[in-house]
C-alpha positions as CSV (number, residue, x, y, z in Angstrom):
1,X,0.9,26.2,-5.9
2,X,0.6,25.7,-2.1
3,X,-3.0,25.4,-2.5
4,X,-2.4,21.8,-4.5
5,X,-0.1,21.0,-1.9
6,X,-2.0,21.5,0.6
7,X,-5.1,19.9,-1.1
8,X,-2.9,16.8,-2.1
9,X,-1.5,16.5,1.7
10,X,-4.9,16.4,2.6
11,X,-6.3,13.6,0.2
12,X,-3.2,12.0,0.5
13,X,-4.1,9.4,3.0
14,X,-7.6,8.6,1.7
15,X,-5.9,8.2,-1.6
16,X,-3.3,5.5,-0.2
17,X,-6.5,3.4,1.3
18,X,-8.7,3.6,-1.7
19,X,-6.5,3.3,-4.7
20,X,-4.8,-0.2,-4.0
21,X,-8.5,-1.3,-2.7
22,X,-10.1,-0.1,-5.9
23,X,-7.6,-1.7,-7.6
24,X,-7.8,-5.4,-5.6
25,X,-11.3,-5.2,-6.5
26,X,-11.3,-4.4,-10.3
27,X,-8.9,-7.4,-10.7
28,X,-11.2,-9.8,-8.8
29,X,-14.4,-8.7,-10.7
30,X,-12.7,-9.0,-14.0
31,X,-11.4,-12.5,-13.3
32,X,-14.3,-13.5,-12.2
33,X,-16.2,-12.2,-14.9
34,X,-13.9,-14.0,-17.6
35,X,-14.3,-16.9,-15.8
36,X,-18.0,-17.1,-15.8
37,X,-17.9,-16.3,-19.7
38,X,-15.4,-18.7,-20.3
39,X,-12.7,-16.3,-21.5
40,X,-10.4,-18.2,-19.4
41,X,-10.3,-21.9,-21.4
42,X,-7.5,-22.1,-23.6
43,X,-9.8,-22.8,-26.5
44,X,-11.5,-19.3,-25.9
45,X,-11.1,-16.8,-28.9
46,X,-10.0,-14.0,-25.7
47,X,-7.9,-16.0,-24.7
48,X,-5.0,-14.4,-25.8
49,X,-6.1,-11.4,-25.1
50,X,-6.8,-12.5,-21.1
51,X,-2.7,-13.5,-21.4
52,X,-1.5,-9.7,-22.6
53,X,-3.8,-8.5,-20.0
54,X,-2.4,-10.6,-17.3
55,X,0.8,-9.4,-18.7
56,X,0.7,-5.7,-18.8
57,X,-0.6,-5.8,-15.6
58,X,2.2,-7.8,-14.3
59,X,4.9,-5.0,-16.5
60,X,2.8,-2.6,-14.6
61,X,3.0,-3.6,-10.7
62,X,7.1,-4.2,-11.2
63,X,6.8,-0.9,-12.4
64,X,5.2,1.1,-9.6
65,X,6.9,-1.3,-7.1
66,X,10.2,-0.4,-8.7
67,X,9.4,3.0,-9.3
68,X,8.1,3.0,-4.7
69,X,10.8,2.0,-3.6
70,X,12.8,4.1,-5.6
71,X,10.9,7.1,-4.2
72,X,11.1,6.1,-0.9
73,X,14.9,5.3,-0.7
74,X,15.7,9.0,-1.7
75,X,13.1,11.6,-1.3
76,X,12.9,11.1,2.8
77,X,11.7,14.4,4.1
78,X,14.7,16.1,5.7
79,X,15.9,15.3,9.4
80,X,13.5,18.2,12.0
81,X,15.8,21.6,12.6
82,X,16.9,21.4,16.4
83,X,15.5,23.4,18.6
84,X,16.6,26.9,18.8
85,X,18.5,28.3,21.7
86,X,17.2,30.0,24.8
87,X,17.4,34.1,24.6
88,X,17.9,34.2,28.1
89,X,21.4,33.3,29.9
């Protein structure tokens, strides 16, 4: 176990620059694929499908931002132990 700790402290901080990125750039590239194949006029047979994609990915961001904050309002990492006293008088 303290080896995936130690692994996930690691990666940690690549992780929180490239997910959300990855992420921004998926969206983009699928909007602007449906877009240039017309999936996004209302008389589009995908149309509907464009909407319940548009909406479980909105269900999906409330979620993790929910589920963030939550996290970060009470798992804080505990206050540093002072330091110890001198041996000597």
């Amino acid at each position: 176990m303290p080896a995936r700790a130690k692994l996930a402290t690691r990666l940690m901080p690549a992780m929180m620059l490239i997910m959300p990125t990855l992420a921004v750039t998926t969206l983009v590239a699928g909007w602007q694929l449906a877009g240039r194949y017309g999936y996004l006029d209302g008389g589009s047979v995908h149309h509907s499908w464009i909407v319940a994609s548009r909406i479980v990915v909105a269900i999906m961001a409330t979620a993790a931002r929910l589920r963030r904050g939550h996290s970060c309002r009470f798992h804080r990492s505990p206050s540093p132990d002072p330091l110890p006293e001198a041996p000597f008088p």
